[in-house]
PyMOL commands that place a pseudoatom at each C-alpha (Angstrom):
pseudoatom trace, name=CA, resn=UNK, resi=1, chain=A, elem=C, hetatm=0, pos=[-6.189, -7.705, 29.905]
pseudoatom trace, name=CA, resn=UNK, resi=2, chain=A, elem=C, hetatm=0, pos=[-5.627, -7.393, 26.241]
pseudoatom trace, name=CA, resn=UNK, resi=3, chain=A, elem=C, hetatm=0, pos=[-2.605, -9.127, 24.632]
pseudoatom trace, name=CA, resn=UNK, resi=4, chain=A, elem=C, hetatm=0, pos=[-0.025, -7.618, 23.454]
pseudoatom trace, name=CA, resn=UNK, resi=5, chain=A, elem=C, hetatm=0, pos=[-0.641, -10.072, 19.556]
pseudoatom trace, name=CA, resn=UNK, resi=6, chain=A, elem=C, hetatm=0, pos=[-4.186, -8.183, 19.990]
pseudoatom trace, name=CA, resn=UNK, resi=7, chain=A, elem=C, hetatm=0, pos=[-3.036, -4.725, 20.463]
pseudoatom trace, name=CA, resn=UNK, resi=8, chain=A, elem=C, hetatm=0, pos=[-0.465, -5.006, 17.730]
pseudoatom trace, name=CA, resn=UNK, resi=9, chain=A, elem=C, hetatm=0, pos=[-2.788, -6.523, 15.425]
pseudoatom trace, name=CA, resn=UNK, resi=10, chain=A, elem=C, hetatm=0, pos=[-5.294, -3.746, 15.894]
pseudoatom trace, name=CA, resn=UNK, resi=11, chain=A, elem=C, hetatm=0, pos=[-2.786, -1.111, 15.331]
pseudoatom trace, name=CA, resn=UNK, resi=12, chain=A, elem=C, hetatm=0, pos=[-4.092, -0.627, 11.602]
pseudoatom trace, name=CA, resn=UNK, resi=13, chain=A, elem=C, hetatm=0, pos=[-7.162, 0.458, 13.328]
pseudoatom trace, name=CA, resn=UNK, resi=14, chain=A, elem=C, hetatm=0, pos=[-5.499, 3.198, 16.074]
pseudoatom trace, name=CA, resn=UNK, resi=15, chain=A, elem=C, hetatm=0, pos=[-2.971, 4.181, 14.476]
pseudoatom trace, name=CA, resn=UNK, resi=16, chain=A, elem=C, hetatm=0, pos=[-2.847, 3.293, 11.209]
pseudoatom trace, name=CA, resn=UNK, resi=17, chain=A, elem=C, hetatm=0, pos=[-0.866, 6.116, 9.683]
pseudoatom trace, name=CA, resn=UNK, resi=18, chain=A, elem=C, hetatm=0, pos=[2.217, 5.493, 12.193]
pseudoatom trace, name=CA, resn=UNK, resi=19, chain=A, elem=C, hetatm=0, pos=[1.231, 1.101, 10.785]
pseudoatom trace, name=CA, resn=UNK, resi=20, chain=A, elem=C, hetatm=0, pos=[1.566, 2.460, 7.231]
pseudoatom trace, name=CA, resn=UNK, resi=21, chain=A, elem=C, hetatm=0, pos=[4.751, 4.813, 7.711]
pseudoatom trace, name=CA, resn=UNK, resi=22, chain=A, elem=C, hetatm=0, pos=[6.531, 1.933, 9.544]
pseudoatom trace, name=CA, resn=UNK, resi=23, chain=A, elem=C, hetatm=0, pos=[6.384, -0.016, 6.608]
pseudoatom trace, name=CA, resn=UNK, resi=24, chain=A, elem=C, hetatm=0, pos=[7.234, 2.411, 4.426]
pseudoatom trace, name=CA, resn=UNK, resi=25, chain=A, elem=C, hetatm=0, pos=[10.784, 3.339, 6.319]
pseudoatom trace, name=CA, resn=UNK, resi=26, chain=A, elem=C, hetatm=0, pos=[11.242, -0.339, 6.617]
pseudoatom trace, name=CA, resn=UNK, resi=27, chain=A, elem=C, hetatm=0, pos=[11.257, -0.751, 2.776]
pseudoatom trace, name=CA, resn=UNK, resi=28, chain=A, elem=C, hetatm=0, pos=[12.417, 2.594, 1.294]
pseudoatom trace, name=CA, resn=UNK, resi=29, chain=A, elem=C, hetatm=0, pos=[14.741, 3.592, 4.384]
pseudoatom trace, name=CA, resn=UNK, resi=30, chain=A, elem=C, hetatm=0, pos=[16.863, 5.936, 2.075]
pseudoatom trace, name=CA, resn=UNK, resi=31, chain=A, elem=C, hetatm=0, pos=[13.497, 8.259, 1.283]
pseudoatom trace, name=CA, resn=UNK, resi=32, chain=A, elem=C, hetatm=0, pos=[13.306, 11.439, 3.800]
pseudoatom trace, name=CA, resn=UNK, resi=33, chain=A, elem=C, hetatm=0, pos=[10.205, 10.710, 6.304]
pseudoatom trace, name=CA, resn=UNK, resi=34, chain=A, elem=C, hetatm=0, pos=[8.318, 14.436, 4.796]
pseudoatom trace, name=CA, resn=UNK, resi=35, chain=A, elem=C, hetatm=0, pos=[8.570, 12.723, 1.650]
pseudoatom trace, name=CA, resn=UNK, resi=36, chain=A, elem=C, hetatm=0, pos=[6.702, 9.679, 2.467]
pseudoatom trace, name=CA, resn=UNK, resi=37, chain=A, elem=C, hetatm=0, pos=[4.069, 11.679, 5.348]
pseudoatom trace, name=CA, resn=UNK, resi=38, chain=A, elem=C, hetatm=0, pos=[3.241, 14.048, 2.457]
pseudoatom trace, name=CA, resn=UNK, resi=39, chain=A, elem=C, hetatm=0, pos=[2.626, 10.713, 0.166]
pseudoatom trace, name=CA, resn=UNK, resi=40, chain=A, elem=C, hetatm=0, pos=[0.347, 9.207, 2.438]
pseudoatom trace, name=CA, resn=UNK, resi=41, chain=A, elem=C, hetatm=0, pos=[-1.644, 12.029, 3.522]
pseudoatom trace, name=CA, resn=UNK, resi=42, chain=A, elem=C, hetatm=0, pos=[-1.950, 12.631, -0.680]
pseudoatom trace, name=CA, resn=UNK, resi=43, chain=A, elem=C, hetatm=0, pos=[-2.854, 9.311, -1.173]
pseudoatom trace, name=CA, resn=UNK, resi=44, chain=A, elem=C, hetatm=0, pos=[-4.940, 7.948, 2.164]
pseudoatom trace, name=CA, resn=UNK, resi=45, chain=A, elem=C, hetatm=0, pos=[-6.973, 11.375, 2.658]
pseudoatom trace, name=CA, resn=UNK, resi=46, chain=A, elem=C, hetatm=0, pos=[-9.378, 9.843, 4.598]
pseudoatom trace, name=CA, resn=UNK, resi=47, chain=A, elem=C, hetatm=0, pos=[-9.454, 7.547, 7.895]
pseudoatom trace, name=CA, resn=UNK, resi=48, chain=A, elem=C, hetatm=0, pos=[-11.274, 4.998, 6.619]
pseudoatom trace, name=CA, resn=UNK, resi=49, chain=A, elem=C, hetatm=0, pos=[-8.831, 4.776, 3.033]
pseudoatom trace, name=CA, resn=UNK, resi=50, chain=A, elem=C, hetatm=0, pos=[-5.782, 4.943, 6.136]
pseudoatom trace, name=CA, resn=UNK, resi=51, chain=A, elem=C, hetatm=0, pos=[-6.968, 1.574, 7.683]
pseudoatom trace, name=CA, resn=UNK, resi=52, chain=A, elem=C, hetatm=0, pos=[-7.575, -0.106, 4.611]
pseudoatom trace, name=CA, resn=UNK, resi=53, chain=A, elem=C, hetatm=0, pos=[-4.207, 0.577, 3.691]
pseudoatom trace, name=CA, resn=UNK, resi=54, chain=A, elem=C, hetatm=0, pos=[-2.839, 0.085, 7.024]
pseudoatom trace, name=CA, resn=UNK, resi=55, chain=A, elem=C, hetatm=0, pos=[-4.504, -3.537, 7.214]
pseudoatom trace, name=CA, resn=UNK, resi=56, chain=A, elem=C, hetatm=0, pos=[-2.946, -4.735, 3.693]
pseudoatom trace, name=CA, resn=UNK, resi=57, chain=A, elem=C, hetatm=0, pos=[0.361, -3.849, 4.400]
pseudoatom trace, name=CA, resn=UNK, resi=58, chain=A, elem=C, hetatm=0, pos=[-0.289, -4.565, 8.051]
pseudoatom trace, name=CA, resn=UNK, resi=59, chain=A, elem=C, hetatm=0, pos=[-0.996, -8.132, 7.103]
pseudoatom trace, name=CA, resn=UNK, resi=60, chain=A, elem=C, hetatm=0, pos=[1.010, -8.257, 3.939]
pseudoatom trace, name=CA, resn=UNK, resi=61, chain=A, elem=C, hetatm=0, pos=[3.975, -5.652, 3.908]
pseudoatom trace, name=CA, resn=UNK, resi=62, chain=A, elem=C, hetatm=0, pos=[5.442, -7.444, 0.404]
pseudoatom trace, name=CA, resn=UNK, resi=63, chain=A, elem=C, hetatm=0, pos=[2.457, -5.898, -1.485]
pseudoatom trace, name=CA, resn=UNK, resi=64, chain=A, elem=C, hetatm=0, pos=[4.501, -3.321, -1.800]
pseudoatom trace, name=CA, resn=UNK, resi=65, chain=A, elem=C, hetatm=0, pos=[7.861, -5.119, -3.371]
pseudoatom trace, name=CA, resn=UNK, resi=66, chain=A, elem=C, hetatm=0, pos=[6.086, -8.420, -4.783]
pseudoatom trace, name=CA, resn=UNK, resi=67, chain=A, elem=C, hetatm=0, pos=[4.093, -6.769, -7.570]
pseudoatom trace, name=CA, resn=UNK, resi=68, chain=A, elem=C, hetatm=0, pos=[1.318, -9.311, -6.635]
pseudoatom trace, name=CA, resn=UNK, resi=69, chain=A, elem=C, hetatm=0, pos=[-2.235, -7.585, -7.610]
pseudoatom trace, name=CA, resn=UNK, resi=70, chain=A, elem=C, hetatm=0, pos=[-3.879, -7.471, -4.842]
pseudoatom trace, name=CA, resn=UNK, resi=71, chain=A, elem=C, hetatm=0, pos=[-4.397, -5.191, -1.878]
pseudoatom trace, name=CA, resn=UNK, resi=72, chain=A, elem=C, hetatm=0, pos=[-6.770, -2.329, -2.121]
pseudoatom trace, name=CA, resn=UNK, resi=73, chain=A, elem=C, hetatm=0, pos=[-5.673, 0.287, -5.233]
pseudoatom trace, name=CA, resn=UNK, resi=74, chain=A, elem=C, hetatm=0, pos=[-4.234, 2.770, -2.687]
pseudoatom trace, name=CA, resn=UNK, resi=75, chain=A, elem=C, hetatm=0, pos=[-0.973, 0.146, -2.943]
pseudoatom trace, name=CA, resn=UNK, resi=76, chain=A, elem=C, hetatm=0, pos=[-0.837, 0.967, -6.717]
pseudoatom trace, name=CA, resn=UNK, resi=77, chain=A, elem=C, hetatm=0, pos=[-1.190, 5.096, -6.135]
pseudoatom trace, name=CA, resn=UNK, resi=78, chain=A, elem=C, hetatm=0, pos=[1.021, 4.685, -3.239]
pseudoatom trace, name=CA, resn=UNK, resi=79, chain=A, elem=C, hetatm=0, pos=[3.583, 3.198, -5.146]
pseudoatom trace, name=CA, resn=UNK, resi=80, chain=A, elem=C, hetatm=0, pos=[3.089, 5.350, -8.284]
pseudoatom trace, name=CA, resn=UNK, resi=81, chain=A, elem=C, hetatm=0, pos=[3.688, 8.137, -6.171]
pseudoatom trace, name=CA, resn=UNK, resi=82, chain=A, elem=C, hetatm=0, pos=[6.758, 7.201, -4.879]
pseudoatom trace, name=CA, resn=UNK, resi=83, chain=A, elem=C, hetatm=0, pos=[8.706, 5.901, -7.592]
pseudoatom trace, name=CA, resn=UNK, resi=84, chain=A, elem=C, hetatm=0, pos=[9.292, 9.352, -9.140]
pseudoatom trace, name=CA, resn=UNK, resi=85, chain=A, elem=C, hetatm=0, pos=[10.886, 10.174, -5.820]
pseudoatom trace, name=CA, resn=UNK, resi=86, chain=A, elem=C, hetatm=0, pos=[13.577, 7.845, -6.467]
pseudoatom trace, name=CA, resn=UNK, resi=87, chain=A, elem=C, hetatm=0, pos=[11.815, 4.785, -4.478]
pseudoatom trace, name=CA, resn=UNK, resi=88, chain=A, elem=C, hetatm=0, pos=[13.759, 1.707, -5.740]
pseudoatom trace, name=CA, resn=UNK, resi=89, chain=A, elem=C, hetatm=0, pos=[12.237, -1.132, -3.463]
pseudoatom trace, name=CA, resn=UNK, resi=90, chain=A, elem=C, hetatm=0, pos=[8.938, -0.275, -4.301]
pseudoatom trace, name=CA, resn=UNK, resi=91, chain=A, elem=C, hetatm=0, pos=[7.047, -2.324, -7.355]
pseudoatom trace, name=CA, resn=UNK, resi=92, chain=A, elem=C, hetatm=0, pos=[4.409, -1.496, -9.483]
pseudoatom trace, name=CA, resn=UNK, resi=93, chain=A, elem=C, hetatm=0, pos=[1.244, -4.454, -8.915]
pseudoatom trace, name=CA, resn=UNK, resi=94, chain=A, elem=C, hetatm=0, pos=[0.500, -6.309, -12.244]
pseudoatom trace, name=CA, resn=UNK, resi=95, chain=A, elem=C, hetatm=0, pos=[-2.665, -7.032, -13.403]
pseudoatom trace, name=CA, resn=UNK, resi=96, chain=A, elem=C, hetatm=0, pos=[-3.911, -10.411, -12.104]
pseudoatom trace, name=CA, resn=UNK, resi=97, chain=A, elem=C, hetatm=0, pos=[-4.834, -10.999, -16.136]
pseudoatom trace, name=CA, resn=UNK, resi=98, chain=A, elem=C, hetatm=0, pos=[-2.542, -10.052, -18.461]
pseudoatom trace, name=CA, resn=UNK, resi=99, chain=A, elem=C, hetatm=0, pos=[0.551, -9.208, -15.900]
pseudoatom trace, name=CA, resn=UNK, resi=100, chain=A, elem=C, hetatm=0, pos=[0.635, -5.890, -17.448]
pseudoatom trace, name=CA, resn=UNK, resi=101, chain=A, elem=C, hetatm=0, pos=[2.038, -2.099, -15.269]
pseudoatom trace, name=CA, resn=UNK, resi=102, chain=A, elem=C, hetatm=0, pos=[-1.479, -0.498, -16.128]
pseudoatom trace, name=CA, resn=UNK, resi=103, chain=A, elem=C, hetatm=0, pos=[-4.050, 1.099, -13.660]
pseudoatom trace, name=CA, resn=UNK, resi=104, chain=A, elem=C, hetatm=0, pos=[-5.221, -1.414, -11.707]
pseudoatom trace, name=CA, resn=UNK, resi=105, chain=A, elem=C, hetatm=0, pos=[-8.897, -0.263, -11.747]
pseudoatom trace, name=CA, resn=UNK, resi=106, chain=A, elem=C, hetatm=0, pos=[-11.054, -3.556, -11.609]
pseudoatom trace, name=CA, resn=UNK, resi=107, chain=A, elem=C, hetatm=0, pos=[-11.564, -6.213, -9.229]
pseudoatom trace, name=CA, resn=UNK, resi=108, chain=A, elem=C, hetatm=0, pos=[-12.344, -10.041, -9.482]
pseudoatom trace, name=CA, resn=UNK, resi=109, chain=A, elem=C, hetatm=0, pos=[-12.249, -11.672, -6.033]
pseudoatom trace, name=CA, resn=UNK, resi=110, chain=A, elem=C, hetatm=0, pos=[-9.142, -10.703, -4.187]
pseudoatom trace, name=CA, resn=UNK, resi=111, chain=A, elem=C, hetatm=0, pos=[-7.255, -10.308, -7.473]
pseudoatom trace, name=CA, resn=UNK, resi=112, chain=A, elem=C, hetatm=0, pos=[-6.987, -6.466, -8.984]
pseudoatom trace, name=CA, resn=UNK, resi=113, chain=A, elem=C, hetatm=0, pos=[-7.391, -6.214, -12.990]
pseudoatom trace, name=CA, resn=UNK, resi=114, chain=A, elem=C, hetatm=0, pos=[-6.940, -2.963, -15.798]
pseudoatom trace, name=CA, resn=UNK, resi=115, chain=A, elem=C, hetatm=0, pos=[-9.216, -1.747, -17.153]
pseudoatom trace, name=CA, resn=UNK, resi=116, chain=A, elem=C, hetatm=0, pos=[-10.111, -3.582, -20.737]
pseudoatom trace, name=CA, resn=UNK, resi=117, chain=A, elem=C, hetatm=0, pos=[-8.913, -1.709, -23.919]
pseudoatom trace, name=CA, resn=UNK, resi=118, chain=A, elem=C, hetatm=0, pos=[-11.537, -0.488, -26.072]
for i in range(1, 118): cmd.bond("trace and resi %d" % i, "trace and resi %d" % (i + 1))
show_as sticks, trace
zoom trace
């Protein structure tokens, strides 16, 4: 028999639209539920980008309020999607280096970065 931690914990992998959603209505409650579906669909267009996003803010739901870089990028579109909507919860990441709102298109480790000027 599997537990019900277990189930719950694999949720990003079933169903991890409905994971991703839940957060979303948890956070930004005031947004209309179209608004958010349409957003994700946008943004996660694929199943495998919906359980990576699922499993970040399945295991860390604050990603999206903290402004802490890391998560997969789909946070940052997510969020810059959103905010023109009138999402007021929601935060922009900052880049791990120089703290910065930019695109958030590197990685080093766990940490995301912007792209260097040049």
């Amino acid at each position: 028999m599997i537990s019900s931690a277990t189930s719950d914990a694999a949720r990003f992998l079933t169903e991890p639209r409905a994971v991703i959603l839940e957060v979303l209505v948890a956070t930004e409650p005031d947004l209309p539920l179209d608004l958010l579906e349409h957003n994700v669909d946008q943004i996660a267009d694929t199943r495998a980008k919906l359980r990576r996003l699922a499993q970040a803010l399945a295991t860390s739901p604050d990603l999206l309020t903290t402004g802490r870089p890391e998560g997969p990028r789909l946070i940052e579109l997510l969020v810059r999607a959103l905010q023109p909507h009138g999402a007021s919860r929601l935060v922009m990441p900052r880049c791990a280096g120089c703290g910065k709102n930019n695109p958030l298109r590197r990685v080093d480790g766990n940490k995301r970065l912007c792209a260097p000027l040049r």
